[in-house]
Backbone and ligand atoms as CSV (ligand in chain L), in Angstrom:
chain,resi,resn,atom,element,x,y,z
A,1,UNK,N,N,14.519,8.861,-3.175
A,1,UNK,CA,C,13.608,7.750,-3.488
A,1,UNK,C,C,14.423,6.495,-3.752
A,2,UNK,N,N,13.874,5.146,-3.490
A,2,UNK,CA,C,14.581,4.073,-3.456
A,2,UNK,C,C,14.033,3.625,-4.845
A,3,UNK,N,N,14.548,2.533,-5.218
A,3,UNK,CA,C,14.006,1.313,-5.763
A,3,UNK,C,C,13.088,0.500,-4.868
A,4,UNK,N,N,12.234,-0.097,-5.268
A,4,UNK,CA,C,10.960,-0.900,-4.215
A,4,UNK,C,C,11.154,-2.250,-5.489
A,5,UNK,N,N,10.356,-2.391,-6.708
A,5,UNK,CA,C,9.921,-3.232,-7.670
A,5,UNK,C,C,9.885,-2.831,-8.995
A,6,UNK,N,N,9.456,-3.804,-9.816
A,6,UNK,CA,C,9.320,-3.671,-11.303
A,6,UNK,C,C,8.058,-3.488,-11.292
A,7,UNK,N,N,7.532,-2.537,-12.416
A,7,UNK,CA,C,5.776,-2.505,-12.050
A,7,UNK,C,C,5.046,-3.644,-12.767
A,8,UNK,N,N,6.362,-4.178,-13.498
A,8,UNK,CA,C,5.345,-6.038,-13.957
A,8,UNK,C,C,5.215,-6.700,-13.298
A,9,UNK,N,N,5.953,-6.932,-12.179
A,9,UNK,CA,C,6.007,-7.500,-10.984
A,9,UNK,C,C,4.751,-7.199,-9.936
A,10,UNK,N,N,4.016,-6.379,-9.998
A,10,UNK,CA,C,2.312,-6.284,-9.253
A,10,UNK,C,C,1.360,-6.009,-10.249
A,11,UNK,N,N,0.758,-6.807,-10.357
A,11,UNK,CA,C,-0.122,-7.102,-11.640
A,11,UNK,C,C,-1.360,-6.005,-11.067
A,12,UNK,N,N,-2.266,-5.746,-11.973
A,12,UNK,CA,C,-3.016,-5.091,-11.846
A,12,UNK,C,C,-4.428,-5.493,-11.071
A,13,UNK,N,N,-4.685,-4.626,-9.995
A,13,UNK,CA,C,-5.866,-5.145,-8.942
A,13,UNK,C,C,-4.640,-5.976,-8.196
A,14,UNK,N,N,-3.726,-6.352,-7.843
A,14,UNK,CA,C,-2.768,-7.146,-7.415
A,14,UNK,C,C,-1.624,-6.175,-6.054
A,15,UNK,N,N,-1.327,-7.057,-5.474
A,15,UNK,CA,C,-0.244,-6.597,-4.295
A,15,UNK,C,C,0.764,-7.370,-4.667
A,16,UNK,N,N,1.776,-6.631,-4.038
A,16,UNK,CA,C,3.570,-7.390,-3.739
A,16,UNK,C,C,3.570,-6.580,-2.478
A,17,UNK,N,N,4.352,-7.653,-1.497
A,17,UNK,CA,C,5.176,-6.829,-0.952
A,17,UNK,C,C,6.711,-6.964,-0.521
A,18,UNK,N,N,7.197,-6.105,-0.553
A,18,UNK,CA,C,8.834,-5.951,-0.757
A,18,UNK,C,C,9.463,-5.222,0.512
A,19,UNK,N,N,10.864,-5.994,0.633
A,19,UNK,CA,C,11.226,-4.979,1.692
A,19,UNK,C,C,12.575,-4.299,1.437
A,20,UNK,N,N,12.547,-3.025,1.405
A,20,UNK,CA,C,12.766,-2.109,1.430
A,20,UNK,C,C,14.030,-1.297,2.471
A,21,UNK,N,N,15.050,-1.318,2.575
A,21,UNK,CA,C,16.186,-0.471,3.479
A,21,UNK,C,C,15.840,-1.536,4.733
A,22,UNK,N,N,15.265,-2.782,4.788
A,22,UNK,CA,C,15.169,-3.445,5.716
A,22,UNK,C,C,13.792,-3.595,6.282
A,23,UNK,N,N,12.840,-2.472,5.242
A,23,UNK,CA,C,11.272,-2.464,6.086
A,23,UNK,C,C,10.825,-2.629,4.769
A,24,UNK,N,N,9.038,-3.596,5.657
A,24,UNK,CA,C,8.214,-4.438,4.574
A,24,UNK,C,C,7.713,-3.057,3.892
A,25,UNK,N,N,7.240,-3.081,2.711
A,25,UNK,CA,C,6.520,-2.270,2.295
A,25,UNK,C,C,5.247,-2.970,1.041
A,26,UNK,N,N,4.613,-2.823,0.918
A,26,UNK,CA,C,2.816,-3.271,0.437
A,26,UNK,C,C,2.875,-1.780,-0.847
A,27,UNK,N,N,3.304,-2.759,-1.884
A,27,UNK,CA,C,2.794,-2.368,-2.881
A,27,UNK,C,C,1.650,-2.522,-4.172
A,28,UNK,N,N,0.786,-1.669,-4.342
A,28,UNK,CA,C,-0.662,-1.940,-4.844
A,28,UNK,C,C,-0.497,-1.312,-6.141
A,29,UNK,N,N,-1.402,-2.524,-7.541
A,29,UNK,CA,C,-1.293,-1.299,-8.509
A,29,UNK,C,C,-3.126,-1.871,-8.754
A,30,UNK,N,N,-3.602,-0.186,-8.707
A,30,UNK,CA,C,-4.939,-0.251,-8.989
A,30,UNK,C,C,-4.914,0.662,-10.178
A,31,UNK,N,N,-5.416,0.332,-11.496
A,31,UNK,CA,C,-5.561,0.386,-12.349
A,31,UNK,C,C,-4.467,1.234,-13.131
A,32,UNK,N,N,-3.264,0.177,-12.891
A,32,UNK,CA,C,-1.839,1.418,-13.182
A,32,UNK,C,C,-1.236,2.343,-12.543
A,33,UNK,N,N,-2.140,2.723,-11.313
A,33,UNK,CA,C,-1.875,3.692,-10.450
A,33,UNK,C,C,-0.860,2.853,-9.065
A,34,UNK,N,N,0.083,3.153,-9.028
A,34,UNK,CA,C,0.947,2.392,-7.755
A,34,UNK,C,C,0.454,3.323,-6.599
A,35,UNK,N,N,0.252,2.769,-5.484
A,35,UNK,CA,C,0.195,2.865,-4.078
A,35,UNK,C,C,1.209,2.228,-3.587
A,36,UNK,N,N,1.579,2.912,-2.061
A,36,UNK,CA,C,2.890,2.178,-1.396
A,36,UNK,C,C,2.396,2.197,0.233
A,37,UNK,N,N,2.366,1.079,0.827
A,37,UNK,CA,C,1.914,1.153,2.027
A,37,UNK,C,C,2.891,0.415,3.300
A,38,UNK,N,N,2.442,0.645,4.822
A,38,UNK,CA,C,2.983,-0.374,5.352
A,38,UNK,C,C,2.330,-1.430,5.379
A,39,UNK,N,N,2.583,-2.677,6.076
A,39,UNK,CA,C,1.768,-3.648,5.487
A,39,UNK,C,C,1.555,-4.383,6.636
A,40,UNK,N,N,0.847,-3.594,8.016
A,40,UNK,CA,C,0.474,-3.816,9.252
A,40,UNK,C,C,-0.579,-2.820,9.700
A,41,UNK,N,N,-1.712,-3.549,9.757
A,41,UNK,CA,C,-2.508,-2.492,9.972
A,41,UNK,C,C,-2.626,-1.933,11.179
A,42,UNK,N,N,-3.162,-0.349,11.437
A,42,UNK,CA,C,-2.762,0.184,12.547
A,42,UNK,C,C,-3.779,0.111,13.335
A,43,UNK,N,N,-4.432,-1.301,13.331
A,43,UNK,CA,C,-5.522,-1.238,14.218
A,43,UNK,C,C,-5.102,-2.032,15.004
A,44,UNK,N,N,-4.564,-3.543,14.504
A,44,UNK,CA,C,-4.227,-4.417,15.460
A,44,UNK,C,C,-3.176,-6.205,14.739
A,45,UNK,N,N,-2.975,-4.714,14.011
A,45,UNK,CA,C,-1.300,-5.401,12.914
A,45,UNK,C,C,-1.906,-6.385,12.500
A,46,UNK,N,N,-3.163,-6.383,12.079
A,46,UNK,CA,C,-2.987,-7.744,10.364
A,46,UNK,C,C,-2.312,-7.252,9.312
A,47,UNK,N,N,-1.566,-8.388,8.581
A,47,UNK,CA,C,-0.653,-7.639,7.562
A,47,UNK,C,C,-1.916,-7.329,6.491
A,48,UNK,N,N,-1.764,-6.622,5.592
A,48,UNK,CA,C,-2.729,-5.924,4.827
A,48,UNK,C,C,-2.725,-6.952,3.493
A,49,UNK,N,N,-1.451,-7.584,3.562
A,49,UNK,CA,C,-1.313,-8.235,1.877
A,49,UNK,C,C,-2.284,-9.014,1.752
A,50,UNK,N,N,-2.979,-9.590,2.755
A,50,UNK,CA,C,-4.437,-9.967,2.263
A,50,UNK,C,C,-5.640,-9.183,2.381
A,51,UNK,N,N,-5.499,-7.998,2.065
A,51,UNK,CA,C,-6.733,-7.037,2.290
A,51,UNK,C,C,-7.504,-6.870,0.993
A,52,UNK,N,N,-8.325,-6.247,1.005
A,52,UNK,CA,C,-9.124,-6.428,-0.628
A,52,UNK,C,C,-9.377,-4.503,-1.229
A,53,UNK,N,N,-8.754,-4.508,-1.792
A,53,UNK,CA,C,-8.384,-3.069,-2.705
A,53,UNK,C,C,-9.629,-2.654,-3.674
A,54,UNK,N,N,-9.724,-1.359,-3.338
A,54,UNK,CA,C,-11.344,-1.167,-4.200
A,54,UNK,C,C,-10.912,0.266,-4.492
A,55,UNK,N,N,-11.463,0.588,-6.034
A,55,UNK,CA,C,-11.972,2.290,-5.952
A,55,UNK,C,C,-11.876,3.158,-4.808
A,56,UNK,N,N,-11.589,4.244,-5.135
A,56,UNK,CA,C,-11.725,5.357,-3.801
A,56,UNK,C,C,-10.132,5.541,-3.857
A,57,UNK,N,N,-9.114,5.630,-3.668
A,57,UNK,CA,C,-8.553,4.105,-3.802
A,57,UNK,C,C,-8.654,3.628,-2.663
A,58,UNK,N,N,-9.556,2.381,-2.114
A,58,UNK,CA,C,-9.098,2.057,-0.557
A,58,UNK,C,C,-9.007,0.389,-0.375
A,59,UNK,N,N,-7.878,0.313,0.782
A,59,UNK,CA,C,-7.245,-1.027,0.827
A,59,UNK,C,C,-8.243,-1.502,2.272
A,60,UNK,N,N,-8.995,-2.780,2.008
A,60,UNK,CA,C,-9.487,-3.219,3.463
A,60,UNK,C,C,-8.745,-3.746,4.165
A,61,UNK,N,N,-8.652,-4.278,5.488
A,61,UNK,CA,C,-8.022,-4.747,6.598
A,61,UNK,C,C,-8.988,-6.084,6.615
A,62,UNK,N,N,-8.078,-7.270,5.891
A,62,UNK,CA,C,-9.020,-8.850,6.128
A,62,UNK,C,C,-9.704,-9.064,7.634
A,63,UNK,N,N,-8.705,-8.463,8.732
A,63,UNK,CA,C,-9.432,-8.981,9.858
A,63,UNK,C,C,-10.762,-8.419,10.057
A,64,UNK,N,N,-10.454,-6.930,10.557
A,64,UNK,CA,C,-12.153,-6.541,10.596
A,64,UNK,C,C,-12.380,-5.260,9.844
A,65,UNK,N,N,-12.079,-5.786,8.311
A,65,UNK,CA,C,-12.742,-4.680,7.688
A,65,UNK,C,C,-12.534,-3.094,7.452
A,66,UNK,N,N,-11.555,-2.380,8.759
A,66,UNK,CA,C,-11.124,-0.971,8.516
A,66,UNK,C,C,-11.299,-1.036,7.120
A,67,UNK,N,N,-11.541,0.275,6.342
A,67,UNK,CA,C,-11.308,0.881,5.156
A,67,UNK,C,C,-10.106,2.046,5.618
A,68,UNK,N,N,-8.952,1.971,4.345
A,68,UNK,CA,C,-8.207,2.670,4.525
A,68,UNK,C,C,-7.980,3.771,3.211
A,69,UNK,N,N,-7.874,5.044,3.211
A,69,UNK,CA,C,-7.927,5.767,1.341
A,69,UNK,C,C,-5.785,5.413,1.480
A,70,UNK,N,N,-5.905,5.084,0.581
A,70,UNK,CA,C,-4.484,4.497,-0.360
A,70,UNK,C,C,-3.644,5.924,-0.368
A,71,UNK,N,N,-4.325,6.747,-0.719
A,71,UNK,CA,C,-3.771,7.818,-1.162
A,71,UNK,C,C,-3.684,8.834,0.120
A,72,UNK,N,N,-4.169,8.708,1.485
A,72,UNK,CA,C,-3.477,9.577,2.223
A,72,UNK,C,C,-3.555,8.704,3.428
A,73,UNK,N,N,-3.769,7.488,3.410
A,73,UNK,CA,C,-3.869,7.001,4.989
A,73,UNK,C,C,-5.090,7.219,5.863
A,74,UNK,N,N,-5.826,7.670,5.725
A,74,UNK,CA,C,-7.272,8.024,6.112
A,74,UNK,C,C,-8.097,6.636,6.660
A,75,UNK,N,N,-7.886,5.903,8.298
A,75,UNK,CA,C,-9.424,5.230,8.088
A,75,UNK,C,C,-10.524,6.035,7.875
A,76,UNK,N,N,-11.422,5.231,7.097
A,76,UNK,CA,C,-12.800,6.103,6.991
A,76,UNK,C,C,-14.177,5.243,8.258
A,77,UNK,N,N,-13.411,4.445,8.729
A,77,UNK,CA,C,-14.526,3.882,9.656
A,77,UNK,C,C,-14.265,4.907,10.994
A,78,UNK,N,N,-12.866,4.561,11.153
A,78,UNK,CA,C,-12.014,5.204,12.616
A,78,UNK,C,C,-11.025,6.009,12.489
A,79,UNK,N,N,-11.328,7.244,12.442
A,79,UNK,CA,C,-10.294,8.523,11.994
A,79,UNK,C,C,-9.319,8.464,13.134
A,80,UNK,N,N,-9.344,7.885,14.077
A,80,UNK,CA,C,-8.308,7.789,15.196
A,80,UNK,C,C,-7.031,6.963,14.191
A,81,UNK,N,N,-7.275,6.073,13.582
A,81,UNK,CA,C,-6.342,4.915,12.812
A,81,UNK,C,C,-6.123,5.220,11.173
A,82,UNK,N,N,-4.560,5.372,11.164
A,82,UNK,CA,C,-3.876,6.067,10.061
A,82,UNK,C,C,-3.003,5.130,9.368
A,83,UNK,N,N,-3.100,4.622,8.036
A,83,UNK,CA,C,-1.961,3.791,7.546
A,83,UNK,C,C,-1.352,4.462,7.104
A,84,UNK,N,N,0.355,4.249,7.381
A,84,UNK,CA,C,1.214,4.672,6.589
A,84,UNK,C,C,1.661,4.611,5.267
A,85,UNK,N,N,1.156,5.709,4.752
A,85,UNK,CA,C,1.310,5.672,3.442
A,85,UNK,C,C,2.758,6.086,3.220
A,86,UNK,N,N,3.328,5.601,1.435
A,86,UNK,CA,C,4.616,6.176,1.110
A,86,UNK,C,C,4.630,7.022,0.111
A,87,UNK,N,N,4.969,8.198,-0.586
A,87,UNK,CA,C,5.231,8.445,-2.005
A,87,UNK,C,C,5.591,7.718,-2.847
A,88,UNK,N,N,4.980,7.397,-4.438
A,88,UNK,CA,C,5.079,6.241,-5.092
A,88,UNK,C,C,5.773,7.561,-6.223
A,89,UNK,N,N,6.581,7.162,-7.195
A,89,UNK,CA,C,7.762,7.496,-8.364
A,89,UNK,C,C,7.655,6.381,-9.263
A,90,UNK,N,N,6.971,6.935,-10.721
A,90,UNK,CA,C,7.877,5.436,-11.561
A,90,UNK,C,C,8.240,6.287,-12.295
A,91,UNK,N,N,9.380,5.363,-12.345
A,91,UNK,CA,C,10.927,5.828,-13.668
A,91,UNK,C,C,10.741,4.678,-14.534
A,92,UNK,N,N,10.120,4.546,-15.785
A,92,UNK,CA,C,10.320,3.704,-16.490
A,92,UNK,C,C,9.224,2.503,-16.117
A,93,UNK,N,N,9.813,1.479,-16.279
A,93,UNK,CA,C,9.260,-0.112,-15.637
A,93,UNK,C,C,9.363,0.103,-13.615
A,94,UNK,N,N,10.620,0.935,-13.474
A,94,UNK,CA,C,10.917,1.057,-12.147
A,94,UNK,C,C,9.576,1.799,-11.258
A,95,UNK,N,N,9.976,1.059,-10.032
A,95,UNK,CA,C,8.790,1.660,-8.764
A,95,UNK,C,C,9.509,2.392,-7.735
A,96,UNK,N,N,9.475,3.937,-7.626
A,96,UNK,CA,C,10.738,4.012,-6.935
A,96,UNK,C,C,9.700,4.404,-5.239
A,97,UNK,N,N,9.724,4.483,-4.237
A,97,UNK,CA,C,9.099,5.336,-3.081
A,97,UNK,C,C,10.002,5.574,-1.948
A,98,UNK,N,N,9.304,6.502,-1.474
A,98,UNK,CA,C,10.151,7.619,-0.729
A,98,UNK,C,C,9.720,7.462,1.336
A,99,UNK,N,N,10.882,6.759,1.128
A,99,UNK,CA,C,10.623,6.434,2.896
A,99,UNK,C,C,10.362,7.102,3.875
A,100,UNK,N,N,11.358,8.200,3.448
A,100,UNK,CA,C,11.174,9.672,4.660
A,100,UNK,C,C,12.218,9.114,5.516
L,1,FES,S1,S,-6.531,-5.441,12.546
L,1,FES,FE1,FE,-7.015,-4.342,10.763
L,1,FES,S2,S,-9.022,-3.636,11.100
L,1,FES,FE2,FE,-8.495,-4.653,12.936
């Protein structure tokens, strides 16, 4: 697992995104809970950092709306289209996730 951020550093209901071994990564904290994403959606690459994060946990796609679950990559509109999700780790204040 890497270092990504400080978890004061993504405020709550809030995104950062950071890059990571050289790749962007979209980090979400919904209600304390960190999510780690890529931050291109796999429908037709809008970056996600303007997407709007809701319960479930799921991150929207500003352009057209995909719903994505945070927690396994799942569209729920179009099961053909998968965001890459990361494993999220906190050590402390630290955000650590796991690239693969
Ligand atoms: S580009 Fe994200 S839903 Fe189309």
């Amino acid at each position: 697992m890497v270092f990504a951020a400080k978890k004061a550093d993504v405020p709550n209901f809030g995104k950062k995104l950071v890059s990571v071994n050289g790749q962007e990564i979209l980090l979400i904290n919904l209600k304390g809970e960190i999510y780690a994403c890529e931050n291109e959606c796999p429908h037709q690459g809008s970056p996600l950092v303007a997407g709007v994060v809701k319960d479930g946990p799921t991150l929207s796609c500003p352009r057209h709306g995909y719903k994505f679950n945070l927690k396994t990559g799942a569209c729920l509109d179009f099961p053909e289209y998968t965001l890459k999700v990361y494993p999220v780790r906190l050590e402390g204040d630290d955000i650590l996730v796991e690239l693969g």
